[in-house]
Residue, then its C-alpha position, 0 to 999 in steps of 0.5 A: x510672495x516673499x520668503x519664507x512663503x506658506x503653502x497657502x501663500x503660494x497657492x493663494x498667489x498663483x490663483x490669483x495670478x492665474x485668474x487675472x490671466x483669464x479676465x485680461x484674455x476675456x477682456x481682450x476677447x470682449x473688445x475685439x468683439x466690440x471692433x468687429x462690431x464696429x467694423x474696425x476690425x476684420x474677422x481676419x485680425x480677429x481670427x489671429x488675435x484669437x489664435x495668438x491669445x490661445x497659443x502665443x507666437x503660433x501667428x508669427x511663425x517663418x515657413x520655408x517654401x518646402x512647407x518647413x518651418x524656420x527657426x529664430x536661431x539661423x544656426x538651427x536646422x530646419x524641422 
């Protein structure tokens, strides 16, 4: 969207950008779908592609072996 923009404009962008969000996940689903059919994909891979979709990085999270959960940054501490 370029300046200056319509409320419109703006609305209009967002809208689509959000529908194309929705169809690329739906398709995504669909083909992991499709593997999982096939055997090409366990129910395990699907269950975290799934999962990663929903909330991304949840599936990449480092724990501890007190149950805590480590952070990127090696200056953070642990929650």
């Amino acid at each position: 969207v370029s300046k200056p923009w319509t409320d419109f404009e703006l609305l209009s962008a967002i809208q689509q950008a959000l529908s194309l969000r929705e169809l690329t996940l739906e398709n995504q689903r669909l083909a992991d779908e499709v593997r999982l059919q096939r055997g090409l994909l366990s129910a395990h891979d699907a269950e975290l592609r799934r999962l990663e979709r929903m909330e991304p990085g949840l599936t990449r999270v480092k724990w501890g072996q007190d149950g805590s959960f480590i952070l990127e940054d090696p200056g953070d501490v642990r929650l």
